[in-house]
MARMAR-601932 format. One record per residue: z negated, y negated, x negated of N, C-alpha, C in turn. Coordinates in steps of 0.001 Angstrom, whole numbers, plus 500000, padded with zeros to 6 digits. Atoms other than C-alpha are relative to their C-alpha. Example, Ala and Ser with C-alpha at 12.3 -4.5 7.8 and 13.67 -1.06 7.14 Angstrom:
MARMAR-601932
500000501190499110492200504500487700500000498800499100
500060501190500820492860501060486330499270498910500770
end
This chain:
MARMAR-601932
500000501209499188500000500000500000500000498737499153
499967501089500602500663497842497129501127499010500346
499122500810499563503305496296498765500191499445501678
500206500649498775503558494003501874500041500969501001
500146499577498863502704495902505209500515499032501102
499415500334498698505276495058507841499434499954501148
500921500219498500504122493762511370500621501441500774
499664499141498972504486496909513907499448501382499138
500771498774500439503061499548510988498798500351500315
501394499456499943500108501416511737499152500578499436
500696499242501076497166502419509572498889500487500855
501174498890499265494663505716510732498740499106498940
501317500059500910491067504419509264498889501235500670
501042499002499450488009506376510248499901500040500994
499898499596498581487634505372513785501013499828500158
498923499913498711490797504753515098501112499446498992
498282500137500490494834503498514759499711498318500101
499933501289499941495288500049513897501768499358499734
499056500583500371498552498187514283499966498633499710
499553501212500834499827495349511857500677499155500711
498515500901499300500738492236513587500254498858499099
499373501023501381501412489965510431499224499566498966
501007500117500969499901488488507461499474498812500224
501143501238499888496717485850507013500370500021498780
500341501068501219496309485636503510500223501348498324
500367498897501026496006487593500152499650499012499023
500824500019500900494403487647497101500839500609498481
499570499081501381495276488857493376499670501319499922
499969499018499771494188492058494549500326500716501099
500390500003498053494340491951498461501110499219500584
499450500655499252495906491173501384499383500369501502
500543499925499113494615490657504343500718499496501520
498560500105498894496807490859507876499304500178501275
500628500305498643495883490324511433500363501378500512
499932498848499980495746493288512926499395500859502103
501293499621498655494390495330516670499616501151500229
499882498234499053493313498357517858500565500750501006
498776499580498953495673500491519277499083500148501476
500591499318498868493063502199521523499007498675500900
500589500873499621490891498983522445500882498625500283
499226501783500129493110495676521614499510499099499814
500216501151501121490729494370519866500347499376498867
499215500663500836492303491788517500498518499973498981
500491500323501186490788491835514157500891499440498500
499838500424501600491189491500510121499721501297499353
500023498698500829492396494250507936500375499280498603
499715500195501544491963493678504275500191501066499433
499872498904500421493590496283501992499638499646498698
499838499691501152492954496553498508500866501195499616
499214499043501308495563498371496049499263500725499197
501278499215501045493019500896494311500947501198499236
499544499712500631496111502865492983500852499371499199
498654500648500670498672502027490027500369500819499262
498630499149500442501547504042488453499450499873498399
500511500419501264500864502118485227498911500305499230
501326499272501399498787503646482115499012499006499704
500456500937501070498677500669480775499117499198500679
501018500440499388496537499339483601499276500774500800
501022499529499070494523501824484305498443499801500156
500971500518500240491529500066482991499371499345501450
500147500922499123491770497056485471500431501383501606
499880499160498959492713499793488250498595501024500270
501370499834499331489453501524487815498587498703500710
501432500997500329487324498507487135500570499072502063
499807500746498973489256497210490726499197501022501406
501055498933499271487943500563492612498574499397500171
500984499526500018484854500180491571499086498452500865
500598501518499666484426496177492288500482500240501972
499706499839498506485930497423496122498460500879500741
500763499043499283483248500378496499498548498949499858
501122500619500253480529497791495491500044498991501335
500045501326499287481613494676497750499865500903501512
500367498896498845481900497610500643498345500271500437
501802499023499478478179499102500378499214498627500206
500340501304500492477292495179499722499884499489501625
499557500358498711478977494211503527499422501331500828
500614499191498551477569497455505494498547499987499493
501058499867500171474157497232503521499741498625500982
500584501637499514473818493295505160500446500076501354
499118499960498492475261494258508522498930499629501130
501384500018499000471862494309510399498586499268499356
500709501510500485470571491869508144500082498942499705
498990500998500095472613489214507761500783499323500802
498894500371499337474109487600510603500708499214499715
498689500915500556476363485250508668500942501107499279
498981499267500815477650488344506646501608500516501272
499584499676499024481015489145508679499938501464500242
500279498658499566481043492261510670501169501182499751
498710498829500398482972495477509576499565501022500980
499235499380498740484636497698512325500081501441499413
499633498730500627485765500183510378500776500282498195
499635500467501687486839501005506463500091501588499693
499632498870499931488668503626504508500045499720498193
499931499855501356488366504324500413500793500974499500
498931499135500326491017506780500158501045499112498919
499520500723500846494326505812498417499887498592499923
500048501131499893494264502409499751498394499673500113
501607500591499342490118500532500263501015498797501114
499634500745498906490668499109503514498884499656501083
501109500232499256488094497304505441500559499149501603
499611500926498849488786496405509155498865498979500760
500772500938500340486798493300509752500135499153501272
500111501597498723486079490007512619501440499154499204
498947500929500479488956487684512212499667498718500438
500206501458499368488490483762512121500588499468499171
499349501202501025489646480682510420499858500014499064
500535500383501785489392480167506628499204498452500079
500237501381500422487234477282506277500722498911499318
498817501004500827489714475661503824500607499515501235
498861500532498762491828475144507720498876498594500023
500354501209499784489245472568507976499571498988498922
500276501051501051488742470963504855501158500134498646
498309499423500597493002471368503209498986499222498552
500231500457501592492369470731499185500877498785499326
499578501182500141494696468032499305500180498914501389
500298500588498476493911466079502287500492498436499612
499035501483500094495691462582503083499390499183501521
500326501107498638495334459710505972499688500924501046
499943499154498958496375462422508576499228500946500434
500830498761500264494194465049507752498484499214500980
501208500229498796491352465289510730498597499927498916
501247499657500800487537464660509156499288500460501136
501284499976499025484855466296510450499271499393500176
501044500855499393482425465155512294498869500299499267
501391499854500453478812464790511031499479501399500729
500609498474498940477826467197514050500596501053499017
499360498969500045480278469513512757499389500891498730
500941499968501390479330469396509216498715500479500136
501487499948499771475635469509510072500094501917500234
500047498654499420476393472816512237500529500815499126
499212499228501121478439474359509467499064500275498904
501170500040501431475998473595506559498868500690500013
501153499231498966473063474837508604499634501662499937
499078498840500086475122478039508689499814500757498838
500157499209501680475785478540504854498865500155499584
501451499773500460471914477653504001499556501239500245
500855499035499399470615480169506315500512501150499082
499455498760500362473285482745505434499626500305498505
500605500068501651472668482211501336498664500089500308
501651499639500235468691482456502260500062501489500404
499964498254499969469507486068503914500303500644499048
499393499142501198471611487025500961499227500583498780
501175499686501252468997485960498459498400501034500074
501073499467499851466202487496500212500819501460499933
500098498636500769468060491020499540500591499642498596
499933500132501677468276489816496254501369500720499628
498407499672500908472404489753495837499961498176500164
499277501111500434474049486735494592501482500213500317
498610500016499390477354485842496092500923499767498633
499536500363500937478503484060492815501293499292500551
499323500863500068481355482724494359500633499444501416
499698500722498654481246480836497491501026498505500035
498890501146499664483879478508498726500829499838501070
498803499873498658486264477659501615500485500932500072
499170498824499835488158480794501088499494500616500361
500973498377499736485230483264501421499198499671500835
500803500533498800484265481304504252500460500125501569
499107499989498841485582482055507958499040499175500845
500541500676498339484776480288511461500695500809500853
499450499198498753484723482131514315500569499346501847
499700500411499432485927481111517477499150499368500956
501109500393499169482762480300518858499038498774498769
500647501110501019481983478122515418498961500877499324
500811499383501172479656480668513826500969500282498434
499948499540500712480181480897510418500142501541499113
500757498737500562480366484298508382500415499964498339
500064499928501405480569484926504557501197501193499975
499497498937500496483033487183503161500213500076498578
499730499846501569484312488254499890498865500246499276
500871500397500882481801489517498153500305501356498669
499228499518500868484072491255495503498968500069498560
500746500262501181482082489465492443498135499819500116
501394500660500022478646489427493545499128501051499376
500533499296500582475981490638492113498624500281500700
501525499520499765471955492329492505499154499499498967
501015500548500474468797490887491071499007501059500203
500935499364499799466085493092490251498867499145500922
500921501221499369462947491739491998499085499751498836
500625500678500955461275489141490233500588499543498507
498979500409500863464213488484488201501412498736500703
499651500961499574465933485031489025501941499633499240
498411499784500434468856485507486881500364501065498797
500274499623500880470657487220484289501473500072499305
498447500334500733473826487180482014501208500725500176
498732499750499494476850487950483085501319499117500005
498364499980500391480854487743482265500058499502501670
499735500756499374481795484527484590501428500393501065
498729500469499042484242484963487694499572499298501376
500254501153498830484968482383490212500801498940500063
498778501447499737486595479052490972498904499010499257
500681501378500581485709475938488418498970499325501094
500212501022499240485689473560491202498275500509501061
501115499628499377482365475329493117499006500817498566
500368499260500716481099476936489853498847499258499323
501026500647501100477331475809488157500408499783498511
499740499970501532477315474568484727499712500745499457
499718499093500748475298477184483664500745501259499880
498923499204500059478017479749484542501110499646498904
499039500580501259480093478129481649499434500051498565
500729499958501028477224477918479120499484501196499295
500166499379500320476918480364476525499578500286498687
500417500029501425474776480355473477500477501527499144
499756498713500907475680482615470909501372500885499933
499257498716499161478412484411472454499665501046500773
500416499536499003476752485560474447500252499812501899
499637500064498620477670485891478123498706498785500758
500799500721499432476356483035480159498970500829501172
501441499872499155472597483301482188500033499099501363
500237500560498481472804482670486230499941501184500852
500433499253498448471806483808489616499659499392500897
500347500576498702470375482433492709500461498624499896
500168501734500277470744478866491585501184499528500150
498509500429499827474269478895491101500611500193501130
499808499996498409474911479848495112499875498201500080
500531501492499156472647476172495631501022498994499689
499389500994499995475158474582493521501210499917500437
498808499402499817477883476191494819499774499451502298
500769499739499030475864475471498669501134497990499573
499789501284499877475886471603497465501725499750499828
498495499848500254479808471582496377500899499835501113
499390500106498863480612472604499599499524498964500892
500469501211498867478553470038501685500665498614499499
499161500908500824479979467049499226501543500043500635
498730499407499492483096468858500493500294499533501102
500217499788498870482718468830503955499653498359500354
500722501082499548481173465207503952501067498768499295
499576500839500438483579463387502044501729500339499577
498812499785499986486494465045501973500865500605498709
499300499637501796487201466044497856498347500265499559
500953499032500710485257467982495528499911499118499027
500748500863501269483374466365492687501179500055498808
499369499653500842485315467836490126501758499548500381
498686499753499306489044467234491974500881498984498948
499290501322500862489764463858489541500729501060498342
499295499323501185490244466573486605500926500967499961
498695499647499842493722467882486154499941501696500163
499522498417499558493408471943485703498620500580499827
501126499328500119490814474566485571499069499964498504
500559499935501398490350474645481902499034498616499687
500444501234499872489396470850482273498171499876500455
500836500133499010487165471622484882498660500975499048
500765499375500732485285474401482851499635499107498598
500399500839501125485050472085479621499147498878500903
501105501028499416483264469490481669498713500575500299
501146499370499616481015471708482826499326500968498960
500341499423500765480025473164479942499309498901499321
500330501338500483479299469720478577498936499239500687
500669500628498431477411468755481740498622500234499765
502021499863500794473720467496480385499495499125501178
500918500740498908472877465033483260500542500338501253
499505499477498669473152465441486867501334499579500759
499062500572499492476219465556488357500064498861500593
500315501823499255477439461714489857500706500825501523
499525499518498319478119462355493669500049498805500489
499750501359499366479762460004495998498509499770501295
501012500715499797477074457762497532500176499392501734
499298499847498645479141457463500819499726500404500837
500383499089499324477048459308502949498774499847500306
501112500278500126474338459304504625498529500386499150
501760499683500916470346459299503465500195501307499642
499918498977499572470345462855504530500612501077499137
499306498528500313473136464574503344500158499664498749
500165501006501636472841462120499526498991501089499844
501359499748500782469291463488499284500139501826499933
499233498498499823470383467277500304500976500636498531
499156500067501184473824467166497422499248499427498833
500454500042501200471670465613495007498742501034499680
500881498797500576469083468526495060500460501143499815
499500498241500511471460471239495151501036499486498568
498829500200501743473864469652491947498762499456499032
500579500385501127470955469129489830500556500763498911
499780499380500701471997470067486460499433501331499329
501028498739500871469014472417485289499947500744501173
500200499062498331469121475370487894498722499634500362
501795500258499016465038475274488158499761498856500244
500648501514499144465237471553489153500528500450501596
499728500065498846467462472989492388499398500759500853
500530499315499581465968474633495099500002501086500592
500175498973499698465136477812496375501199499966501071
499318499853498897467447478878499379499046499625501320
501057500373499104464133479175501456499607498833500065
500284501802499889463368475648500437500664499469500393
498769500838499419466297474429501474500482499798501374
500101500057498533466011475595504555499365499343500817
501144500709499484463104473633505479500218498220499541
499600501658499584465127470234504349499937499209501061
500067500840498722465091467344506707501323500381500430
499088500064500176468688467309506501500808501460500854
500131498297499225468783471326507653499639499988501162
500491499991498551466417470812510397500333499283501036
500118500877499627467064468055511494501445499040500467
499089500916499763470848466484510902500034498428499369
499888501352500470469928463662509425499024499550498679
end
């Protein structure tokens, strides 16, 4: 199934027949296609991963892609009944293809485009508020089973048709022993939502993060959401974006444009030193969280 799945094909998963009615989106490993149940007609989201390849010469990255599928899998049915921001999986198949049939909603990016102009709709404060509200909570469930998303952003973000939020993608995330707050690990993710210390690496040594880098990754998106461009957006490519942030000794500057509220909120989750930002649980109990304002 490494190659595009035509609308009208049908794939058997565990419970039932699902036919392909076109594509949403893909990924460098994935693709993900709207999809229903033959036997119900419920409309969902089938993401496939490619977990075979022909090629020798990548059979490295072909295990190491297995293995990052069977993880993000046990990851999404372990949080199913604990997590109501995690989205909900239907049904899923690890045979030749990993195929997870899934809730289908908007990409968050539909409401906040990465190059946005005059035309481009802003959200509303309400909206924002109700959205943000959303990610906190959902990142305080995550952390309390002690996984780290590592790389939250519009993409791995859906809206449902009723405006709930859910999380997906959690391809790169990782587990925290308990009583362990972070720990070093070989960086993937997007610059533009990514902590500084995810870039920082004494020694050669693989950079030191965990929980913290969600908050700044939490604030990124609200900045986002509230003003329309990402902190980082003025610097030309990724490599840019990672050299700044590697460099990055005082607290990020954030636009000032905004109210009390959601200023005092973005400047506690982009503090530069993770242990100046706060907990997930703390965050929850902001004014700004509770409150809207």
């Amino acid at each position: 199934m490494g190659d595009v799945v035509l609308p009208g094909r049908h794939i058997h998963l565990r419970r039932g027949l699902y036919k392909i009615d076109g594509m949403l989106g893909f990924g460098l490993h994935s693709k993900v296609y709207s999809a229903h149940n033959t036997t119900t007609k419920q409309s969902l989201a089938l993401k496939i991963i490619d977990l075979e390849h022909q090629n020798v010469t990548v059979r490295a990255s072909t295990i190491s892609r297995r293995q990052s599928f069977q993880k993000e899998l046990q990851y999404l049915l372990r949080l199913q009944t604990i997590n109501p921001y995690i989205v909900r999986i239907f049904d899923y198949d690890v045979q030749q293809s990993g195929v997870i049939a899934m809730e289908q909603g908007t990409p968050l990016r539909y409401y906040i485009p990465k190059c946005p102009n005059s035309s481009t709709p802003q959200l509303s404060p309400q909206v924002v508020h109700h959205l943000w509200r959303q990610l906190v909570d959902g990142v305080r469930y995550l952390h309390r089973a002690r996984i780290v998303h590592s790389d939250l952003k519009p993409e791995n973000l859906i809206v449902l048709s009723d405006g709930q939020i859910r999380i997906i993608d959690l391809g790169v995330s990782f587990t925290l022993p308990r009583m362990v707050t972070a720990k070093r690990r070989i960086w993937a993710g997007t610059p533009d939502y990514s902590a500084p210390e995810m870039h920082k690496s004494p020694s050669g040594l693989p950079p030191k993060y965990g929980y913290k880098s969600d908050i700044w990754s939490l604030g990124i998106l609200l900045h986002e959401m509230t003003t329309g461009f990402r902190p980082l957006c003025a610097l030309n490519n990724n490599l840019d974006k990672i050299y700044y942030l590697k460099h990055l000794y005082r607290d990020l500057p954030i636009d000032t444009n905004v109210s009390p509220g959601v200023y005092d909120a973005m400047k506690r989750c982009l503090r530069v030193r993770p242990n100046c930002r706060p907990t997930a649980e703390h965050l929850s109990f902001h004014h700004y969280v509770v409150h809207g304002f």
